[in-house]
C-alpha positions as CSV (number, residue, x, y, z in Angstrom):
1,X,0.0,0.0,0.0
2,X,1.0,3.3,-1.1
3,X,0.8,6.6,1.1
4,X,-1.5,7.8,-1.9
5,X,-4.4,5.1,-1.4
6,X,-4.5,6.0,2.3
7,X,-7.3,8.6,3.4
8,X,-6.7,10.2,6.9
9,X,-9.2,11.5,9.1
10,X,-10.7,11.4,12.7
11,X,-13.9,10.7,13.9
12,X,-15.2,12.2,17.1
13,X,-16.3,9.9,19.9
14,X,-19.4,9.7,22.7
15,X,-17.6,11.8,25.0
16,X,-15.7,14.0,22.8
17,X,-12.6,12.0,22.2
18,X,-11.1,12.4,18.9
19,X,-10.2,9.1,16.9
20,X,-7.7,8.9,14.3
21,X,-8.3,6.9,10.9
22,X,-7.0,5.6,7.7
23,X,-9.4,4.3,5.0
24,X,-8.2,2.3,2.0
25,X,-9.8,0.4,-0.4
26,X,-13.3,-0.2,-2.3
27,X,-16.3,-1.9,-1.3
28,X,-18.2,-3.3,2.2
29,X,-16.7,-1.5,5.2
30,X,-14.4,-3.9,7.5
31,X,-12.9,-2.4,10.9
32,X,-9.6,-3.2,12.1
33,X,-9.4,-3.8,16.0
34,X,-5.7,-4.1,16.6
35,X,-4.6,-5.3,20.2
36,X,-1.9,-4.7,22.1
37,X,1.4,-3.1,21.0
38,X,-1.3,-2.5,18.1
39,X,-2.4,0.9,16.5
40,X,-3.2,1.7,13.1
41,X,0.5,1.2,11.8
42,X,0.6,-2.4,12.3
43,X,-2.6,-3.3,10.5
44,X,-1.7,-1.9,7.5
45,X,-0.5,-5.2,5.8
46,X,-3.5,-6.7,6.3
47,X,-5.5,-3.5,5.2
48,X,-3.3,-3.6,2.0
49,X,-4.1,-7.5,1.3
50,X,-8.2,-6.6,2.2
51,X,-8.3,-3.1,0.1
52,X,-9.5,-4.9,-3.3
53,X,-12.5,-6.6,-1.6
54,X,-13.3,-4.4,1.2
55,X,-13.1,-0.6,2.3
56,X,-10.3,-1.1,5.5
57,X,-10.3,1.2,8.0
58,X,-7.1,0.8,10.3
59,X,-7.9,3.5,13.3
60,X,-5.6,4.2,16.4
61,X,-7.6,3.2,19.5
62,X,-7.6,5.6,22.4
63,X,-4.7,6.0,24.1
64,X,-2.2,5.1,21.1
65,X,-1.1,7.0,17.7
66,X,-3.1,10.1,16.8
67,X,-6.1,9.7,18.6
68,X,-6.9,11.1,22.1
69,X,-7.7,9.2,25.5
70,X,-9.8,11.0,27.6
71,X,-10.1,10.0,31.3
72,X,-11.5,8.6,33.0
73,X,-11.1,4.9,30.7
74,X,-13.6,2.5,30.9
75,X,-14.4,-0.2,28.2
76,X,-17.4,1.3,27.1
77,X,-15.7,4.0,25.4
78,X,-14.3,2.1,23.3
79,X,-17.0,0.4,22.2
80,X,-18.6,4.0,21.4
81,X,-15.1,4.4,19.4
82,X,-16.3,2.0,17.1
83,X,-19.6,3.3,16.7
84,X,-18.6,6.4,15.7
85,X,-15.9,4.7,13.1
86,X,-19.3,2.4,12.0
87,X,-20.9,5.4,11.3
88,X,-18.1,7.3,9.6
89,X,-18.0,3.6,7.2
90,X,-21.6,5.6,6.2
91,X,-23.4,2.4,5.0
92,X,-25.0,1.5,8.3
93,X,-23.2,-1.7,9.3
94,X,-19.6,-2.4,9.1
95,X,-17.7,-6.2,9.5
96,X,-15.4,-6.0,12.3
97,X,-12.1,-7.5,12.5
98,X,-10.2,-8.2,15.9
99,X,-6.9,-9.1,16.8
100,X,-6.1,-10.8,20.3
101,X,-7.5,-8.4,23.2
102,X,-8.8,-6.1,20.0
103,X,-10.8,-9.4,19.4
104,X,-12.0,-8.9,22.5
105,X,-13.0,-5.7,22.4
106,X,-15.3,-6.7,18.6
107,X,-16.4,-9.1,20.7
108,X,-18.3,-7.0,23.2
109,X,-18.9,-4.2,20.7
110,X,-20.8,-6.7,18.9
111,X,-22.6,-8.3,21.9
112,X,-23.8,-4.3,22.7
113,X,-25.6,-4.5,19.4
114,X,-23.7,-2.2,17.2
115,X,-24.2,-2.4,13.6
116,X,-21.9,-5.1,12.8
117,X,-22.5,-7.3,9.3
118,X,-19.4,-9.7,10.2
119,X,-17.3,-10.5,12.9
120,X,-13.5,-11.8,12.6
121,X,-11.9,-13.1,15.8
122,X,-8.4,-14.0,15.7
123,X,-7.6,-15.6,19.0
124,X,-9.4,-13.8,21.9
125,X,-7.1,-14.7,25.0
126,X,-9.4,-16.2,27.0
127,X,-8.3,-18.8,29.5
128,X,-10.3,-21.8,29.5
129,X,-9.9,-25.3,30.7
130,X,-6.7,-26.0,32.6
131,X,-5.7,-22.2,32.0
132,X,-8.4,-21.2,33.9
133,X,-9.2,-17.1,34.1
134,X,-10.1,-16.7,37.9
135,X,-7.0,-14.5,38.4
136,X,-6.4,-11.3,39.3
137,X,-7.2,-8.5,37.2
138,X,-3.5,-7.1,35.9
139,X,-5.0,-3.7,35.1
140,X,-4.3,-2.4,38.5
141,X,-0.3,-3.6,38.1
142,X,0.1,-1.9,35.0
143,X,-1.3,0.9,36.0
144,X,0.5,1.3,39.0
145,X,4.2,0.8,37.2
146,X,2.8,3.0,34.0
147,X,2.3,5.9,37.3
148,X,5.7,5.2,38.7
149,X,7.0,6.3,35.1
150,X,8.5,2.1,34.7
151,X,6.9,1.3,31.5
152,X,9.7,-1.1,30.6
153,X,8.6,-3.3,33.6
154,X,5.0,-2.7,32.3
155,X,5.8,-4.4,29.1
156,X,7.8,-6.9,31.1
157,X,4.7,-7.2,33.2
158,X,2.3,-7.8,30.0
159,X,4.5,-10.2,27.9
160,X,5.0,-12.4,31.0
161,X,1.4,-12.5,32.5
162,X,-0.6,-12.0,29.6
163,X,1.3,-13.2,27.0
164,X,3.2,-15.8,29.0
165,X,6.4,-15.4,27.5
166,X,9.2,-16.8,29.6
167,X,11.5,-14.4,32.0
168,X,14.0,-15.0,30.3
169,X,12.9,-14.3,26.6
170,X,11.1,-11.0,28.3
171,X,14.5,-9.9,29.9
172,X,16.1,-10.3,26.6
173,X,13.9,-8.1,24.2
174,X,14.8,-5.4,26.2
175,X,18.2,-5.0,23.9
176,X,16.1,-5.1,21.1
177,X,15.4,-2.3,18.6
178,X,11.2,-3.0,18.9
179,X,11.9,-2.2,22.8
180,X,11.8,1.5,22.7
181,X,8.3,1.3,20.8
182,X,6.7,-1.3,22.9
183,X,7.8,1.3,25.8
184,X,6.3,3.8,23.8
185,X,2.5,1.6,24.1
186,X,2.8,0.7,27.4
187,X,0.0,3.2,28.8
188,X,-2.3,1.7,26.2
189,X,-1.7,-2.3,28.0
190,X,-3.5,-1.1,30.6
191,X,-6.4,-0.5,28.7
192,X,-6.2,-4.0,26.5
193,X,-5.9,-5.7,30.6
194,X,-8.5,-3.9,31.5
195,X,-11.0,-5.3,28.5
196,X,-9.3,-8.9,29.4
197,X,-10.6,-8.6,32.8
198,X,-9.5,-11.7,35.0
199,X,-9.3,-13.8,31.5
200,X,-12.4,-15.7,32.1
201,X,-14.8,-16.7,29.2
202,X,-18.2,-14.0,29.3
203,X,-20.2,-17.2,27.9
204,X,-23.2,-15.2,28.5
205,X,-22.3,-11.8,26.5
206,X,-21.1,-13.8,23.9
207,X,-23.9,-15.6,23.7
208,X,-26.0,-12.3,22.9
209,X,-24.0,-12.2,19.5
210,X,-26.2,-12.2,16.8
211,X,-23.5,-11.2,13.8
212,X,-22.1,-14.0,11.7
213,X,-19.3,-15.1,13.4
214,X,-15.6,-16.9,12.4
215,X,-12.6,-17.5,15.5
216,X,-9.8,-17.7,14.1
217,X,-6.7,-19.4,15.1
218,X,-2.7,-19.9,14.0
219,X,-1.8,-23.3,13.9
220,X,2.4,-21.9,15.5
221,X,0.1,-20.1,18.5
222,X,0.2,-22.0,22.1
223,X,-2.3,-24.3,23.6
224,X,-3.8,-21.6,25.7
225,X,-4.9,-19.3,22.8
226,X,-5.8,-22.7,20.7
227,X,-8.1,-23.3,23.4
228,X,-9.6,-19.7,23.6
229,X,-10.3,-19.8,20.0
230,X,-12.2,-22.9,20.1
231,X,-14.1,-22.0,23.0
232,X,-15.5,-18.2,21.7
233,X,-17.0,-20.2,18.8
234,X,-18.9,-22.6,21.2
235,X,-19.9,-19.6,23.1
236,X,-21.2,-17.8,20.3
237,X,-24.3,-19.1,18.5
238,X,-23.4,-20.4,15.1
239,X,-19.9,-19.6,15.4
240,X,-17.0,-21.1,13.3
241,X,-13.7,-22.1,14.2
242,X,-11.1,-22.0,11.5
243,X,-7.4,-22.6,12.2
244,X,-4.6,-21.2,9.3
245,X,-1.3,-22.2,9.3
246,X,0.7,-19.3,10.6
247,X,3.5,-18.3,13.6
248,X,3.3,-17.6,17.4
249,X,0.0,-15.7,17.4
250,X,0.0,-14.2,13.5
251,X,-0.8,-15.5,10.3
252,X,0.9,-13.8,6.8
253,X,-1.4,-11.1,6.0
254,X,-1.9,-12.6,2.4
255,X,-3.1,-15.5,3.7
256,X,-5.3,-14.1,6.6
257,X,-7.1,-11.7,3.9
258,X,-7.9,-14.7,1.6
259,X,-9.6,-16.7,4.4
260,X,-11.5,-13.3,5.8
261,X,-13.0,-12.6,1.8
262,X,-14.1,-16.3,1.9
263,X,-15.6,-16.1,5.6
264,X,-16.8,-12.9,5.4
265,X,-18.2,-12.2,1.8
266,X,-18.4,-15.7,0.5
């Protein structure tokens, strides 16, 4: 994707938050819900490989990029974000697509009865079975080391606890050149913990889901996101499960765009 496909703009939110936007593309509108160490950057790949099927809008949520993040947070607003971008799509209705905690986030935007034609999932990290989500909440933690002005221990908190990346792999990214931008996000984990909650399956909100609905999974991802994948589909009614070959929690955007024009439009 070139610079010159891209259209910039904001939309304004509920309360008065501005939200930042790139469209591409021609055709049904399909929102990108990026997830953590996610803005509107990242998704542009798979925006590029959608663009000739669908018209992609990539946004910064609050808190990241270009858009604003007015206090206090609460997961609501977000989901109010994405009405406003639905109704900025101007054709009533709008397929969301979310990644990890951004899948999430679809999830519940769906379950709240926006306008939504489609829903993508690409593993929701739930913890199910023998990864049971009864812990802790690890908003508050974040929060507290974001505060104390530590947001390399903030990533280092997220990558072990809710990624569940080893200490030792964790200690070692810190000498890579990505480290400096995941710093850069870390005010924004706080909100992706905060719409994980405790990790537990919301069976019952999901069930309210009334949007044609695909989980996807990578076939390189752990056990514990395998499992979460399978599970959302259960919980929503009529939902498919669909697992692509791919890497630790990502799939090649070529390929990921085929199966979401085959899911989505058919």
């Amino acid at each position: 994707m070139t610079d010159a496909t891209l259209v910039v703009g904001t939309v304004r939110s509920a309360d008065g938050t501005t939200i930042a936007y790139e469209r591409s593309g021609d055709g049904p509108a399909i929102v990108l819900v990026g997830g953590a160490f996610n803005d509107r950057t990242t998704t542009r790949a798979v925006a590029a490989a959608l663009a000739g099927d669908f018209t992609v809008f990539g946004y910064d949520r609050r808190g990241r990029g270009d858009s604003g993040d007015t206090a206090p947070y609460a997961v609501q607003r977000e989901i109010e974000d994405l009405a406003a971008l639905i109704g900025a799509a101007g054709g009533g209705t709008a397929y969301l697509y979310g990644i990890s905690s951004g899948a999430i986030l679809a999830a519940l935007a769906a379950a709240a009865g926006l306008p939504v034609a489609g829903l993508a999932l690409f593993e929701p990290p739930f913890r199910v079975g023998p990864h049971d989500g009864s812990g802790a909440a690890l908003a508050p933690r974040l929060a507290e080391l974001v505060t104390a002005g530590r947001r390399g221990d903030a990533v280092e908190c997220f990558l072990r606890d809710a990624v569940g990346l080893p200490d030792e792999q964790v200690r070692g990214m810190r000498d890579q050149p990505m480290w400096p931008w995941l710093e850069m996000m870390a005010p924004s984990l706080v909100h992706d913990a905060t719409v994980s909650g405790d990790g537990s399956l919301p069976a019952d909100r999901l069930a309210t889901i009334t949007a044609p609905t695909v989980v996807l999974d990578s076939t390189g991802s752990p056990q514990w996101l395998r499992d979460a994948t399978g599970a959302t589909a259960e919980a929503v009614p009529g939902g498919r499960r669909v697992s692509l070959e791919g890497g630790f929690h990502e799939v090649p955007a070529d390929r990921l765009a085929a199966e979401l024009r085959r899911l989505l439009l058919g």
